[in-house]
C-alpha positions as CSV (number, residue, x, y, z in Angstrom):
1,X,-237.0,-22.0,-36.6
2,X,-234.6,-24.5,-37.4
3,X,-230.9,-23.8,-35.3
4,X,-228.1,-26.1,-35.0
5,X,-227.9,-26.6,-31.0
6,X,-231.8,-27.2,-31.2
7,X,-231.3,-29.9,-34.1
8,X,-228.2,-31.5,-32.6
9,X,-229.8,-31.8,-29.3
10,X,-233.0,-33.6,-30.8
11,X,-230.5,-35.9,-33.0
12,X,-228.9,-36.8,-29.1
13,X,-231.8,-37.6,-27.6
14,X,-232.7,-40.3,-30.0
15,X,-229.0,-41.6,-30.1
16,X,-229.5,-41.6,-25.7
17,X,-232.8,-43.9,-26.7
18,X,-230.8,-45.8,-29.0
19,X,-228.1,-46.4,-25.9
20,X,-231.0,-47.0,-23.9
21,X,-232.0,-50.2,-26.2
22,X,-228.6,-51.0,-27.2
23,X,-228.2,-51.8,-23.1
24,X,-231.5,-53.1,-22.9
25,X,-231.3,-55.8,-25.4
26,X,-228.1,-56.7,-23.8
27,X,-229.3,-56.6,-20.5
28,X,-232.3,-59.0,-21.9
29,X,-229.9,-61.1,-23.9
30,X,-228.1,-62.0,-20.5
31,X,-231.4,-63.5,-18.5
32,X,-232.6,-65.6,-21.4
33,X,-231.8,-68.9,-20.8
34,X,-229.6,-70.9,-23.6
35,X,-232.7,-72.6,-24.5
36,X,-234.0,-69.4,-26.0
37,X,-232.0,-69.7,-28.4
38,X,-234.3,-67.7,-31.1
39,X,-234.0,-64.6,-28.6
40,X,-230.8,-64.3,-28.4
41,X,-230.4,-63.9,-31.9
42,X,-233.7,-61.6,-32.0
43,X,-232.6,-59.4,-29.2
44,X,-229.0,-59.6,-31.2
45,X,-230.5,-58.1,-34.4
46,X,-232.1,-55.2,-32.1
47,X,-228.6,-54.3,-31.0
48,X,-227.2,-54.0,-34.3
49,X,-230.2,-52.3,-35.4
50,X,-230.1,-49.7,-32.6
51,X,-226.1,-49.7,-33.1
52,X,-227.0,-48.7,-37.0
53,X,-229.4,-45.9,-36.1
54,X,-226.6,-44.4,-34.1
55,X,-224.1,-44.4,-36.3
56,X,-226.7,-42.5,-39.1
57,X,-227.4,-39.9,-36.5
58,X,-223.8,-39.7,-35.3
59,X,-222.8,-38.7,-38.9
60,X,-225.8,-36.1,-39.4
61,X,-224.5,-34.5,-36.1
62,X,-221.0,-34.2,-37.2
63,X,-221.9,-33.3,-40.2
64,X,-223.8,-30.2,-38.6
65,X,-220.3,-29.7,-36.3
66,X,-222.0,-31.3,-33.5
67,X,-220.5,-33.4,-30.0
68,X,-222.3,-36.4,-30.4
69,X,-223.2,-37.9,-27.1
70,X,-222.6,-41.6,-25.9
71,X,-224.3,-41.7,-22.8
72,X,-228.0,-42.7,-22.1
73,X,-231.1,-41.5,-20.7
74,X,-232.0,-41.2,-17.5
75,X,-235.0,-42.9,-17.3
76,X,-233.4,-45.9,-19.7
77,X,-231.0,-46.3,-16.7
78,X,-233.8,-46.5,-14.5
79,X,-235.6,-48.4,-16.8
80,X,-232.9,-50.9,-16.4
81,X,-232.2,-50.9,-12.7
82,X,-236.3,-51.9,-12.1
83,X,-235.8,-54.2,-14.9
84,X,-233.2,-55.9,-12.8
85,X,-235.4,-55.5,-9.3
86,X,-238.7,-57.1,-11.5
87,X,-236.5,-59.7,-12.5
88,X,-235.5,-60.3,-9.0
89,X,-238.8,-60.9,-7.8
90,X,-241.0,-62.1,-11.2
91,X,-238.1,-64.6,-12.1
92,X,-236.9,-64.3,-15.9
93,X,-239.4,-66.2,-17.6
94,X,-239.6,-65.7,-21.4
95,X,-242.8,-64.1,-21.2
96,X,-241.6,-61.3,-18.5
97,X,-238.5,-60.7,-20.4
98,X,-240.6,-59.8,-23.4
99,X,-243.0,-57.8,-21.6
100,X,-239.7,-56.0,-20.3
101,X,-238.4,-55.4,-24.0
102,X,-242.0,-54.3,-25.3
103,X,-241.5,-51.1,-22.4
104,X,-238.4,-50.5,-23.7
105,X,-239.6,-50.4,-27.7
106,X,-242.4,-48.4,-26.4
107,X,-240.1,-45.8,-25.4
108,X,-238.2,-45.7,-28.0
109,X,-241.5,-45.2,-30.2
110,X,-242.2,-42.1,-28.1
111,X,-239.4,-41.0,-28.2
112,X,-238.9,-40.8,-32.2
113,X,-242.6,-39.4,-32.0
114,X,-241.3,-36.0,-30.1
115,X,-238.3,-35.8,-32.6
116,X,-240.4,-35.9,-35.5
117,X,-242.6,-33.3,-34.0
118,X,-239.9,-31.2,-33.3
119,X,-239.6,-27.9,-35.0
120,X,-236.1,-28.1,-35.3
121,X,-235.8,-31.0,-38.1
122,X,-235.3,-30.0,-42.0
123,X,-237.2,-32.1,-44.1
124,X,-234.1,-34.6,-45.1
125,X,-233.8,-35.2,-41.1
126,X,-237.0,-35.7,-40.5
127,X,-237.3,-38.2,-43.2
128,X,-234.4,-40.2,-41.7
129,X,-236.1,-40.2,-38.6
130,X,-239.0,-41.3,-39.5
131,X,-237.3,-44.1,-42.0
132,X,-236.2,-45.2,-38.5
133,X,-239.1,-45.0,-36.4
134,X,-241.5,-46.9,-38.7
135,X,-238.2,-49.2,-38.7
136,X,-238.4,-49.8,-34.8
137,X,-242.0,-50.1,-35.3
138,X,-241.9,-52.8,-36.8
139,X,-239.3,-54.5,-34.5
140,X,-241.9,-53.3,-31.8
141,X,-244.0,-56.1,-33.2
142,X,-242.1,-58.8,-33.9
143,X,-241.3,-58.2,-30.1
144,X,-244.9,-58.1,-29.7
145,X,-245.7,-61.4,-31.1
146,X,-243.0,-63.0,-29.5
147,X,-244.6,-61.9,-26.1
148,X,-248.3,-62.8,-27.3
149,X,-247.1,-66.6,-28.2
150,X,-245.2,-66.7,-24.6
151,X,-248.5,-65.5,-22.6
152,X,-250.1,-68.6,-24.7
153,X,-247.6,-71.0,-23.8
């Protein structure tokens, strides 16, 4: 059964995830040397993406008269913090901070996954949702190949 709260709540979570990216991306963006200049303008278009995607699921939750939350996940602030301690200790190579990225895409991937089997989605949300999933999907593997041609170098 479909009920506001439940549908609201669901629509929060993936904004959270959203955060979660937003952060990570800049997080990435700031231990990529100048020389990488092509991932600062990759990790740049994953922002705005993300930033996008919350501002579509900010509207559907007004529209249903809901709060919409700014904050992030739990785990995505965890998720940052041993970002920060792996960085410490595996340096900030290209290839590690890509490796780092493809975690966080993963996430979000799972996360979209729980919303659109979530009961509490009419069929024009869940469409959105899954417009936007197969959207980070496909920023999943661009960060993907990005990764595979750093392990080769």
């Amino acid at each position: 059964m479909i009920n506001k709260e439940n549908t609201i709540e669901v629509l929060n979570d993936l904004i959270k995830i959203n955060n979660d990216r937003i952060a990570g991306y800049e997080k990435a963006s700031e231990k990529t040397d100048l020389i990488d200049g092509d991932l600062q303008i990759l990790f740049n278009r994953m922002i705005n993406e993300s930033k996008g995607y919350v501002q579509e699921l900010s509207s559907q939750i007004t529209s249903l008269g809901g709060d919409v939350d700014k904050g992030t996940t739990f785990p995505g602030k965890i998720y940052r913090a041993w970002m920060d301690v792996k960085n410490t200790f595996a340096g900030q190579d290209r290839k590690s901070i890509l490796e780092s990225c493809e975690y966080g895409e993963d996430a979000a991937q799972k996360a979209y996954n729980e919303a659109i089997e979530s009961e509490y989605l009419d069929t024009d949300l869940r469409s959105i949702i899954i417009k936007q999933k197969s959207e980070l999907l496909q920023s999943h593997n661009v960060i993907r190949g990005y990764r595979d041609a750093a392990r080769i170098l």
